[in-house]
N, C-alpha and C positions, 0 to 999 in steps of 0.2 A: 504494500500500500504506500503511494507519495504519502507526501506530506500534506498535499493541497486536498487531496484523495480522504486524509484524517478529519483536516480543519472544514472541509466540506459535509462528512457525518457528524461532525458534531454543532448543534443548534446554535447553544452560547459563543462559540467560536464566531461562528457566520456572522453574527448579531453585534461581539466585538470589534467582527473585522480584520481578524487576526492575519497577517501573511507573512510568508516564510521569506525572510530575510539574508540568511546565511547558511549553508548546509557544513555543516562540521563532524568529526569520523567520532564521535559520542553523543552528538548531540547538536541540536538546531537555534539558529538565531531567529527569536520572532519577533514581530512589529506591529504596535498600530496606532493611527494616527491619533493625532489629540480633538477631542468634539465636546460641546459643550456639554450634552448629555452627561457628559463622564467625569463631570464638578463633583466636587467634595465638596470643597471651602471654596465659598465665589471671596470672602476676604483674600485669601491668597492664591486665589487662581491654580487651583490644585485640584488633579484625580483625584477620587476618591480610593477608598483603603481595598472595597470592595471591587474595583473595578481593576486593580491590580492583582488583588491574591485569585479573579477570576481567569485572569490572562494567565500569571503563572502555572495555574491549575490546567488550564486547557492544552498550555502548551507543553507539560509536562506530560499528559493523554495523548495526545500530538506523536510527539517523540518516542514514547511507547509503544504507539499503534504502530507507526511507521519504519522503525528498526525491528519488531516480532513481527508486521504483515499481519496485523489483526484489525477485523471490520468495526469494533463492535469499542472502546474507550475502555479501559481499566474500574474496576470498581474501586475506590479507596478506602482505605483502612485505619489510615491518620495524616495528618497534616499539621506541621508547624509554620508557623509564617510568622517572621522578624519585621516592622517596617521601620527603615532605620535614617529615614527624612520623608520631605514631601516632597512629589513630584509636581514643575508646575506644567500645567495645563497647555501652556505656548511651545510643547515639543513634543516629538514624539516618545514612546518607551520604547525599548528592544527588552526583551527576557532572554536570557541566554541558557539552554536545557540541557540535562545529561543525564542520563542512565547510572547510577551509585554503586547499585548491588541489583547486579541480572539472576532473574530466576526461573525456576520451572512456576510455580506458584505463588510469588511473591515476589515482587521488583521495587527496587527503591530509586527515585529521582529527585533532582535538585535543580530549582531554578535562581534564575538572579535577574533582578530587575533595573536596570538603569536608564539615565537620558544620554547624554554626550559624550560625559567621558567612562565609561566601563567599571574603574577603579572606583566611583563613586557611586554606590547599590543604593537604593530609595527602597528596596525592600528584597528578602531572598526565602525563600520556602525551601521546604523539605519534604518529603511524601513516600509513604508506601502505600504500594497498591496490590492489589488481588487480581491475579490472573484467572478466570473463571475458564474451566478446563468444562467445557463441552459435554465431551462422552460421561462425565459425572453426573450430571444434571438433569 
């Protein structure tokens, strides 16, 4: 499965806007533009916390689907998510994705959230997820 193939099955992706930015040998860069809808704080002209830890999520499902070849988004099992500034609203974000711990049944990914310069995270999550194995179920 592409990636565009992922961010196409999944609703909230589509709805974000999500696009594949950077293809990298663990993990994908993604992108999406900044819209007003996606206000947190109009005082500081900033996304919201939500609209970030959703992007990370997807594109953490994203990059899942798209390195196992699987139709269907990972169920998950936990999520931590750090936000560690505000992003403001007049740029775009990139999340940057990787696979942690590969599994038969259980996969762990990591994402990072930034505007311009990389070195500087606005926010970064953590995740495991459940591989729902088919002929079980």
């Amino acid at each position: 499965m592409t990636p565009q193939e992922a961010i196409n099955s999944i609703p909230y992706a589509v709805q974000l806007g999500i696009r594949l930015h950077e293809n990298l040998e663990l993990g994908f860069v993604f992108r999406i533009d900044p819209e007003q809808r996606f206000m947190g704080n109009p005082i500081l002209e900033a996304y919201h916390g939500g609209i970030i830890c959703g992007l990370m999520d997807c594109a953490m499902a994203v990059t899942i689907m798209s390195h196992l070849g699987r139709a269907e988004p990972p169920a998950i099992i936990n999520q931590t998510t750090s936000y560690l500034g505000s992003a403001a609203l007049h740029s775009s974000i990139s999340v940057r994705t990787e696979i942690t711990k590969p599994g038969k049944r259980i996969i762990g990914a990591f994402a990072r959230a930034y505007q311009e310069n990389e070195e500087l995270l606005v926010a970064k999550c953590s995740s495991l997820f459940k591989l729902e194995d088919r002929l079980t179920q």
